[in-house]
MMTF fields as JSON, N, C-alpha, C and O atoms, coordinates in Angstrom:
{
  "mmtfVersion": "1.0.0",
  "mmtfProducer": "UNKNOWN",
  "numBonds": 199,
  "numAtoms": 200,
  "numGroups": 50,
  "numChains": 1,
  "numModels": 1,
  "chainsPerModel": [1],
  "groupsPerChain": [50],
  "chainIdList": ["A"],
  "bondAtomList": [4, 2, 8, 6, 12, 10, 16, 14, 20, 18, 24, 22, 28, 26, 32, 30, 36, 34, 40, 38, 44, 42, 48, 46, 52, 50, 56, 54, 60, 58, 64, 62, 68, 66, 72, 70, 76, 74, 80, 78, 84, 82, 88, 86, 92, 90, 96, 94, 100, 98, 104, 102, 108, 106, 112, 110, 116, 114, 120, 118, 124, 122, 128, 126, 132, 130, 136, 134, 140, 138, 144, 142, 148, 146, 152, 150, 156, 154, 160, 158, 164, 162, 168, 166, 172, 170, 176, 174, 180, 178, 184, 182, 188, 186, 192, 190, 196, 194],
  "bondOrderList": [1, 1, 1, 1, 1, 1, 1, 1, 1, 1, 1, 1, 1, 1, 1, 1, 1, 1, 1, 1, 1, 1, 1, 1, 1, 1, 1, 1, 1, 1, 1, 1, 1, 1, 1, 1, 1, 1, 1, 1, 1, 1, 1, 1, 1, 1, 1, 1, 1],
  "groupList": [{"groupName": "UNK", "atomNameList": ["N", "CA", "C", "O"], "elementList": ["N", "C", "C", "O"], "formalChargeList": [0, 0, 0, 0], "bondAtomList": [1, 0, 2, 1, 3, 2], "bondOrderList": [1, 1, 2], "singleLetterCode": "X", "chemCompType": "L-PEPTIDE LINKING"}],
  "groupTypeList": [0, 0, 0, 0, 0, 0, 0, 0, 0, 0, 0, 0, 0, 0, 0, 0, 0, 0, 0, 0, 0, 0, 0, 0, 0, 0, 0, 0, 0, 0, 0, 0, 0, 0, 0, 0, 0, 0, 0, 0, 0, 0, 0, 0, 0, 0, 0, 0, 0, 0],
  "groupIdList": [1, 2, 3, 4, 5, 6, 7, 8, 9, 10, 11, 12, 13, 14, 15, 16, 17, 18, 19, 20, 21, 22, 23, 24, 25, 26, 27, 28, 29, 30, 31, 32, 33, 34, 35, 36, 37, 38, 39, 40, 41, 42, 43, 44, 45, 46, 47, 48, 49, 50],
  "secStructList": [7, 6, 6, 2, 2, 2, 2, 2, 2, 2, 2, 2, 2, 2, 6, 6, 7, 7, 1, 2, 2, 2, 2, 2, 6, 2, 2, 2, 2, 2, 2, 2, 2, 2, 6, 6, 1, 1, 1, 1, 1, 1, 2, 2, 2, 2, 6, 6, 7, 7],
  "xCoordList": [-15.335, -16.026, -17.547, -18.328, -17.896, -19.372, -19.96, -21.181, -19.36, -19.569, -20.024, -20.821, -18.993, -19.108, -20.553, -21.376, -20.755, -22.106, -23.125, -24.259, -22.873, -23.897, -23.966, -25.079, -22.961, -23.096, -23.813, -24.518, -23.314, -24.123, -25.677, -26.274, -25.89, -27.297, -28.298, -29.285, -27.759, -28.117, -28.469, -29.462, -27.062, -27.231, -28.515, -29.486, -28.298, -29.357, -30.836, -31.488, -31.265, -32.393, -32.773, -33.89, -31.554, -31.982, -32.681, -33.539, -31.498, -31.941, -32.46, -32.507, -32.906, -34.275, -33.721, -34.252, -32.778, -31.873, -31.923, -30.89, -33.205, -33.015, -32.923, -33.215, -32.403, -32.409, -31.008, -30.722, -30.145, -28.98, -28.223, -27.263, -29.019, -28.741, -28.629, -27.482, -29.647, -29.045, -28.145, -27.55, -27.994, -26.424, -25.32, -24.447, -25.377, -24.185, -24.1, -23.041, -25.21, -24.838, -24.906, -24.865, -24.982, -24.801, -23.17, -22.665, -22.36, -20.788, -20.403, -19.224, -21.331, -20.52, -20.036, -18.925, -21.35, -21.065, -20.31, -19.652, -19.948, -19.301, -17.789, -17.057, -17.58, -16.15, -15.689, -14.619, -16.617, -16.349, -16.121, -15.198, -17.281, -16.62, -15.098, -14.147, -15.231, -13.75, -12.531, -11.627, -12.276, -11.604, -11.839, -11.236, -12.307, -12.144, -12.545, -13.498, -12.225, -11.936, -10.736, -10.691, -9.835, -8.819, -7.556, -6.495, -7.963, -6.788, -6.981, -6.024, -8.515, -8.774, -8.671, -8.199, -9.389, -9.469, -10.398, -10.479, -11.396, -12.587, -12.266, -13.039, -11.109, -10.838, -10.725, -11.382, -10.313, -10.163, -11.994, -12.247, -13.158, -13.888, -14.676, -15.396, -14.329, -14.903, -14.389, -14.847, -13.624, -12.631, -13.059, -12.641, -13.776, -14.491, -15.503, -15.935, -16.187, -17.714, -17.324, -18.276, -16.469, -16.495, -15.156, -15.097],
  "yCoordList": [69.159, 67.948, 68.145, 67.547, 69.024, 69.333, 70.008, 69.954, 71.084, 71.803, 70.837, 70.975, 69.912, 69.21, 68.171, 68.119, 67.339, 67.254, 68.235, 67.878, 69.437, 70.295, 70.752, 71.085, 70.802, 70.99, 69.636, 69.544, 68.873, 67.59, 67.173, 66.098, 67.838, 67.819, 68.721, 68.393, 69.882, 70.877, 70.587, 70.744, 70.082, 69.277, 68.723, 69.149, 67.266, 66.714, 67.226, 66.886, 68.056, 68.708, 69.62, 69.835, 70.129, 70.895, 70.436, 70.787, 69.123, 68.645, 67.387, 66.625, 67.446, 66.194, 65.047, 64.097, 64.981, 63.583, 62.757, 62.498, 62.514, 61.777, 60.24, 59.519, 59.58, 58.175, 58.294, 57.789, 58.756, 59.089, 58.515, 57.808, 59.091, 59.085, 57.809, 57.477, 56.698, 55.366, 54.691, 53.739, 55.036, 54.407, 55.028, 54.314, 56.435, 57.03, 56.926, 57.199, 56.519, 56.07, 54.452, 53.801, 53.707, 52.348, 52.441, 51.965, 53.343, 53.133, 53.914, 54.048, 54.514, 55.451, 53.956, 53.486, 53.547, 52.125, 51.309, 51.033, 50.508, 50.35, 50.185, 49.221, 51.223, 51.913, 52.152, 51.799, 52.782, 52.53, 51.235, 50.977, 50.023, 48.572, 48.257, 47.958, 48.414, 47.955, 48.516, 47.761, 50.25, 50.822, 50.514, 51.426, 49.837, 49.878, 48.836, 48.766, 47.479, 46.136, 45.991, 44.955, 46.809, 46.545, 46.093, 45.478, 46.466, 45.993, 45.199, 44.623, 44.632, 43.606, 42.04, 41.41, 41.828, 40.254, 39.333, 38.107, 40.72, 40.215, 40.522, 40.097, 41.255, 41.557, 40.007, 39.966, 39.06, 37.84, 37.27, 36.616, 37.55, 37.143, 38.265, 37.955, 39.389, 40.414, 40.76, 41.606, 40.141, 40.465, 39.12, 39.091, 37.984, 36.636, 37.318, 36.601, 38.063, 38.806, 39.493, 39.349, 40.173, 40.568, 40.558, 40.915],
  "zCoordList": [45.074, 44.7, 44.755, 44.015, 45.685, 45.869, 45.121, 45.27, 43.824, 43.196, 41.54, 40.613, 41.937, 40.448, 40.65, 39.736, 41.984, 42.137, 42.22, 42.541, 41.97, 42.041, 40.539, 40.131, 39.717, 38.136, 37.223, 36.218, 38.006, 36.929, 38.059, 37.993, 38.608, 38.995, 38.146, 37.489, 38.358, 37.561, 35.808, 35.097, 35.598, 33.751, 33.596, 32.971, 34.554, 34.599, 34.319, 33.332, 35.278, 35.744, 34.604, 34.135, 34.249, 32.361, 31.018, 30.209, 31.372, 30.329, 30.023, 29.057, 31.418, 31.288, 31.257, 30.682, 31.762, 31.277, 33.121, 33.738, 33.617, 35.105, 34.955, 35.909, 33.424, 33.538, 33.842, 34.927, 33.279, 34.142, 35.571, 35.876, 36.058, 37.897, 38.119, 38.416, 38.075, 38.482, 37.851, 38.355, 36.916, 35.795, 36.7, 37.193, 36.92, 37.928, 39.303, 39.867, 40.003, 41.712, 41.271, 42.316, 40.294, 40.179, 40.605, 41.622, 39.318, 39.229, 40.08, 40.405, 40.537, 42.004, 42.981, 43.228, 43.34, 44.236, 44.018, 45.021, 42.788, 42.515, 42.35, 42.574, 41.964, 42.648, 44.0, 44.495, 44.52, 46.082, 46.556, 47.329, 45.938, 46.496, 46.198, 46.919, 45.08, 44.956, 45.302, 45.659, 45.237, 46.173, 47.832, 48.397, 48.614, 49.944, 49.947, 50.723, 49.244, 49.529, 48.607, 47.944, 48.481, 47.226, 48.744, 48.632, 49.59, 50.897, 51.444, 51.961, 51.684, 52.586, 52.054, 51.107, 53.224, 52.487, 52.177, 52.115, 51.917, 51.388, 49.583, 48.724, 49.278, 47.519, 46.983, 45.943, 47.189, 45.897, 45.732, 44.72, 46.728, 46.759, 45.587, 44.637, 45.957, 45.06, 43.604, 42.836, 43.468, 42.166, 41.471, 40.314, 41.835, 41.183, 40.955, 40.053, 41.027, 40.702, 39.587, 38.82, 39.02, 37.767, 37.029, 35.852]
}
């Protein structure tokens, strides 16, 4: 997993492309919210947000 953050860093950094990065730790976060409130019982509050 560390390798593939280390290849699309690298991309990045080539090819000049650093608007990137906050579009991808946006949906990084993202995803993480909703995977680790998908059990609790804070999910019906978070699942009204989008």
């Amino acid at each position: 997993m560390i390798d593939f953050f280390k290849d699309l860093f690298s991309f990045l950094k080539k090819r000049k492309k650093f608007w990137l990065l906050p579009i991808i730790i946006v949906l990084l976060l993202l995803g993480t919210l909703l995977v680790l409130s998908q059990g609790s019982a804070v999910a019906p509050f978070i699942y009204t947000i989008f």
